[in-house]
C-alpha positions as CSV (number, residue, x, y, z in Angstrom):
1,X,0.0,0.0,0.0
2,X,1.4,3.7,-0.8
3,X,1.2,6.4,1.0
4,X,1.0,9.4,-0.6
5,X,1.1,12.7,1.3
6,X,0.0,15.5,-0.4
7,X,0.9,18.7,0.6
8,X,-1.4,22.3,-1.2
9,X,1.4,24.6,-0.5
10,X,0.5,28.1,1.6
11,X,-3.4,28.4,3.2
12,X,-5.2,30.5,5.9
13,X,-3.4,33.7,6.9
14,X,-0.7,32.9,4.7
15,X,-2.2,33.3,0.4
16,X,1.1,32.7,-1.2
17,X,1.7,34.4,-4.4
18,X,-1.1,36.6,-5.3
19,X,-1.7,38.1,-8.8
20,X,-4.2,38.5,-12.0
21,X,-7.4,37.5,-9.6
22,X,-5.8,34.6,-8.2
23,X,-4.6,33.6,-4.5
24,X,-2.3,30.9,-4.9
25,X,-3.4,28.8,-1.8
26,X,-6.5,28.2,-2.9
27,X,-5.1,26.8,-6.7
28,X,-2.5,24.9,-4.6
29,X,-6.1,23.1,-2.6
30,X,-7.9,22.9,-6.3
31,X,-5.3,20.8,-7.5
32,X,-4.2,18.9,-4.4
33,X,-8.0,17.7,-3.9
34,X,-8.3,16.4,-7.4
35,X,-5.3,14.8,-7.3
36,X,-6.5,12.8,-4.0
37,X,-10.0,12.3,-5.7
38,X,-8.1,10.9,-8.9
39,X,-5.6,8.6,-6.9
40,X,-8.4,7.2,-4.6
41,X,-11.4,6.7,-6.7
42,X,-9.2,5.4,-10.2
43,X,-6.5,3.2,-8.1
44,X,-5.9,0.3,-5.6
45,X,-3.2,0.0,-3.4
46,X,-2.6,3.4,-2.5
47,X,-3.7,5.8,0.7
48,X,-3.2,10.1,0.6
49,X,-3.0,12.3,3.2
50,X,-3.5,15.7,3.4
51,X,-1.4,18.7,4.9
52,X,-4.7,21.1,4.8
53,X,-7.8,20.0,3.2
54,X,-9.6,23.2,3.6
55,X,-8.1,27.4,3.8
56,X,-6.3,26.5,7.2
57,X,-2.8,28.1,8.3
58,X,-0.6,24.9,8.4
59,X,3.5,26.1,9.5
60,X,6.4,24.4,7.2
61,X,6.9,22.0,10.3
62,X,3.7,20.9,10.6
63,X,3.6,19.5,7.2
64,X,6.9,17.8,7.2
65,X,5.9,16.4,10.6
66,X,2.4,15.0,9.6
67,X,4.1,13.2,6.7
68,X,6.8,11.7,8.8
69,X,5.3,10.6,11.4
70,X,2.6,8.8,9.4
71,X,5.9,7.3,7.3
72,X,4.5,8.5,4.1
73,X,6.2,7.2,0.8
74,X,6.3,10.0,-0.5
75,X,5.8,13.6,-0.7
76,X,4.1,15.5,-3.1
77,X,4.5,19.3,-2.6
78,X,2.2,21.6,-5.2
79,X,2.6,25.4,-5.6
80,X,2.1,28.1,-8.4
81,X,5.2,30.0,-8.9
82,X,5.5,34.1,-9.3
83,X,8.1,36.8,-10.3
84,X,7.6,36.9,-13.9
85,X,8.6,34.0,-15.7
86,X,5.8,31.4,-17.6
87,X,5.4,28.2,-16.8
88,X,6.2,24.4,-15.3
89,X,8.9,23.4,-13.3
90,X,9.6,20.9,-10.4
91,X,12.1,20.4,-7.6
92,X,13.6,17.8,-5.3
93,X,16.4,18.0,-2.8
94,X,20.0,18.4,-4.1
95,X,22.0,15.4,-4.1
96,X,19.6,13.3,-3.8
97,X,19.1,9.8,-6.0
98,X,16.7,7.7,-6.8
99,X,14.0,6.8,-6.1
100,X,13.4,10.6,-5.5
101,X,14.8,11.4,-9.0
102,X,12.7,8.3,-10.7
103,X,9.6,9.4,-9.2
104,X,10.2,13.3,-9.9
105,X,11.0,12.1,-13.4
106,X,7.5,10.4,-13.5
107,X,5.4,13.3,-12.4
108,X,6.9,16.0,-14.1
109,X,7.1,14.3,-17.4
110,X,3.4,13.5,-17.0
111,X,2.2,16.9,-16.4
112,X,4.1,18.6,-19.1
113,X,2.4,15.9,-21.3
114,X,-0.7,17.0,-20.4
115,X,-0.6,20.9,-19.8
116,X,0.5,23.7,-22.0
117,X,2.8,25.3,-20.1
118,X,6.9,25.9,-21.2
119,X,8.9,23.3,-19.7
120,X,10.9,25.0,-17.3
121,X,12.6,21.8,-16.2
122,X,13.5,19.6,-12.9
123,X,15.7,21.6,-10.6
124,X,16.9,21.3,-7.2
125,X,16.4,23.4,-4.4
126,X,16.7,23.9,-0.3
127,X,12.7,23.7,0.6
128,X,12.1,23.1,3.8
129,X,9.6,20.6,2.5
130,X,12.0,18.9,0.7
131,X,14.8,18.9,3.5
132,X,13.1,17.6,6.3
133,X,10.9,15.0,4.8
134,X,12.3,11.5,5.6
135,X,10.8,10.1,2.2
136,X,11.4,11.2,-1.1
137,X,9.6,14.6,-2.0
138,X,9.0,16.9,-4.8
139,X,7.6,20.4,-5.0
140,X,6.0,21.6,-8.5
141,X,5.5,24.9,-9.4
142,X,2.4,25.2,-12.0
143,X,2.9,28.2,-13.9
144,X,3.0,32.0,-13.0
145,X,0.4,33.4,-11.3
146,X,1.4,37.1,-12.3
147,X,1.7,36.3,-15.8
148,X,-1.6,37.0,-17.2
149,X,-1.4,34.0,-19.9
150,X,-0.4,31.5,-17.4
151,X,-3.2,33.0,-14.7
152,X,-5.4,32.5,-17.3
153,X,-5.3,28.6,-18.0
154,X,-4.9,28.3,-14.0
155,X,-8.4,29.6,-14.2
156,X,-10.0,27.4,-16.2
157,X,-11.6,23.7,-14.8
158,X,-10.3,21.9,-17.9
159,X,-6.8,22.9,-17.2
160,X,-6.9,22.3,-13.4
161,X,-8.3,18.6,-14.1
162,X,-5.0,18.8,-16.3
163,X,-2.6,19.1,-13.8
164,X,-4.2,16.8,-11.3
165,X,-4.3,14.1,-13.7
166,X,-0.8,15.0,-14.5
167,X,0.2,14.4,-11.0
168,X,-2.0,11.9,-10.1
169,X,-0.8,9.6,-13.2
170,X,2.6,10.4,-12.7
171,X,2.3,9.2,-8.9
172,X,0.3,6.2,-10.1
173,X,3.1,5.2,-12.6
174,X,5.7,5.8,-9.8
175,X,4.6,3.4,-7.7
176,X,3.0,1.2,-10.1
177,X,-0.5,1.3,-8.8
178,X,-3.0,-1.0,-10.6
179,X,-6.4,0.8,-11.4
180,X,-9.3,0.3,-10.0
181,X,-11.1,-2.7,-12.3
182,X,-14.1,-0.9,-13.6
183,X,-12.4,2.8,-13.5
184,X,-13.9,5.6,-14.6
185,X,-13.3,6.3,-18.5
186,X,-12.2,9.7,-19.4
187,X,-14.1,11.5,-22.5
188,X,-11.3,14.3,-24.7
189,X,-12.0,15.9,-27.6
190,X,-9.1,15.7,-29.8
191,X,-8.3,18.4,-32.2
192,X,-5.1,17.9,-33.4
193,X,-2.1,15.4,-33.6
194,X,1.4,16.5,-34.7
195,X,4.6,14.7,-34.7
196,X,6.3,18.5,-34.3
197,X,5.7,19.8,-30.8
198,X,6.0,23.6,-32.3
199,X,2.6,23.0,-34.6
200,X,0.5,21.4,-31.9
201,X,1.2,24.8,-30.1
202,X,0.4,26.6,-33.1
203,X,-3.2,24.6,-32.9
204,X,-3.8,25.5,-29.1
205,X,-2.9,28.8,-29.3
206,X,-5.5,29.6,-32.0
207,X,-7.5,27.2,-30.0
208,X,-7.2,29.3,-27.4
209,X,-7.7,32.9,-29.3
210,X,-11.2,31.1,-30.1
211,X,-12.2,30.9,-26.3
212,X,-11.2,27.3,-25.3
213,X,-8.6,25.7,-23.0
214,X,-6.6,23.4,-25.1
215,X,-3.5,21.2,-23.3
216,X,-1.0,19.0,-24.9
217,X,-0.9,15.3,-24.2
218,X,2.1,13.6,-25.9
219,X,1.2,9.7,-26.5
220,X,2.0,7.6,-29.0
221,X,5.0,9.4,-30.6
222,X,2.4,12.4,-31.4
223,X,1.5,15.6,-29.8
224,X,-1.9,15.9,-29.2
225,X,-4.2,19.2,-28.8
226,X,-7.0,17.7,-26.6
227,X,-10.3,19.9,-24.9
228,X,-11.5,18.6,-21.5
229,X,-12.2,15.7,-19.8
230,X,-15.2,14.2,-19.0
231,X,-16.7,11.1,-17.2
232,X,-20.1,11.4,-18.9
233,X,-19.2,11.1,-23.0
234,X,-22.5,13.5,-24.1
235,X,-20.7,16.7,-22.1
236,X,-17.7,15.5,-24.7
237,X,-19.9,15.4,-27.6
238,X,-21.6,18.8,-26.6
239,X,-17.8,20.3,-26.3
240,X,-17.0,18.6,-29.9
241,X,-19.6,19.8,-31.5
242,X,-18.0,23.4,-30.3
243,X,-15.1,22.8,-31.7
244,X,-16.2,21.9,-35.1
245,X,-18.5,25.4,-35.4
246,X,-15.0,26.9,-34.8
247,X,-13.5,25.3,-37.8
248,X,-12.1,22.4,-35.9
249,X,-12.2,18.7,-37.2
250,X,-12.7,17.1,-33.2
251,X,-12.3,13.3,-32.5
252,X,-13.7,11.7,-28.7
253,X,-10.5,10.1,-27.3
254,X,-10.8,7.6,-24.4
255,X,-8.9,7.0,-21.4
């Protein structure tokens, strides 16, 4: 059984970074809950824990605490970045090995499958989180919060479900958890596949300039430009038909 503790970085009298609308603490709980949701109601073998679960002031000690003395497998540490830079990048502890670098590897790699944010890449750094945890830990940062572009997917449902599955899957893959039998079948519209990276963001961006939240999923050798995700396949179909009034020739992609 793996533990997973997962940790919404920032809450109660402490927002975070704040910009374009946005408070980061509560994106940081957005994405932590879904990520818990995902992991629990898609997979076996696998318990989560939770550093806040609701807007409560939780100190840097307390969290590393919580997750040590339960003897978590692993940590999983999720912020939104600031200071004027665009988009995804993650962190573990330097000097560290694996399994901490083979699990980073697995998350990261998922999300910036799935989102389209600029890869920023895996870095190292002296977090708290990351230093005093006893397992191995990561902290992602999920784009800028006071870049309007980046704010602007972090806004959007679609794109949140994006990044949770990113880091749910990633975790899942980690620690090889076998899904649930009878697990919930996801519904994308597909708009696009490319074997260049550079003309799938060419599609999302006029995607985008037409109103919807595209991301990139790389399967299969090909970069796809996919819309939402749905459990019910007629909100899929309602969101395809969308697409093609734009111009758009949409497939319904399972997962």
């Amino acid at each position: 059984m793996a533990k997973i503790f997962i940790d919404p970085g920032h809450g109660g009298t402490d927002p975070g970074a704040v910009g374009n609308g946005l408070q980061e603490k509560n994106v940081n709980l957005q994405i932590a809950l879904r990520v818990r949701d995902i992991l629990l109601n898609e997979y076996d073998n696998v318990t989560v824990r939770m550093s806040r679960t609701g807007d409560q002031t939780v100190s840097l000690g307390q969290r590393t605490n919580a997750a040590n003395s339960w003897g978590a497998d692993y940590f999983l540490s999720i912020h939104i970045n600031a200071g004027g830079g665009t988009g995804f990048e993650s962190f573990i502890y330097p000097g560290v090995g694996a399994p901490t670098t083979t699990y980073r590897n697995h998350v990261h790699d998922q999300i910036i499958n799935r989102v389209d944010f600029t890869d920023r890449g895996k870095k190292t750094a002296n977090f708290h989180v990351l230093r005093e945890s006893n397992m191995p830990a990561v902290l992602t940062e999920n784009g800028f919060i006071d870049r309007a572009a980046d704010a602007n997917k972090l806004k959007t449902p679609s794109f949140i479900e994006a990044l949770a599955r990113g880091h749910a899957v990633g975790v899942a893959r980690a620690f090889n958890l076998p899904p649930k039998s009878g697990g919930t079948t996801l519904y994308k519209v597909q708009i696009g596949a490319f074997s260049i990276r550079a003309n799938a963001e060419a599609m999302a961006a006029d995607a985008r300039s037409k109103g919807f939240s595209p991301y990139i999923a790389f399967t299969g050798g090909l970069y796809k430009v996919q819309l939402g995700a749905f459990s019910v396949r007629a909100n899929a179909e309602a969101l395809a038909q969308q697409a093609r009034a734009a111009g758009y020739s949409p497939i319904i992609v399972q997962e």
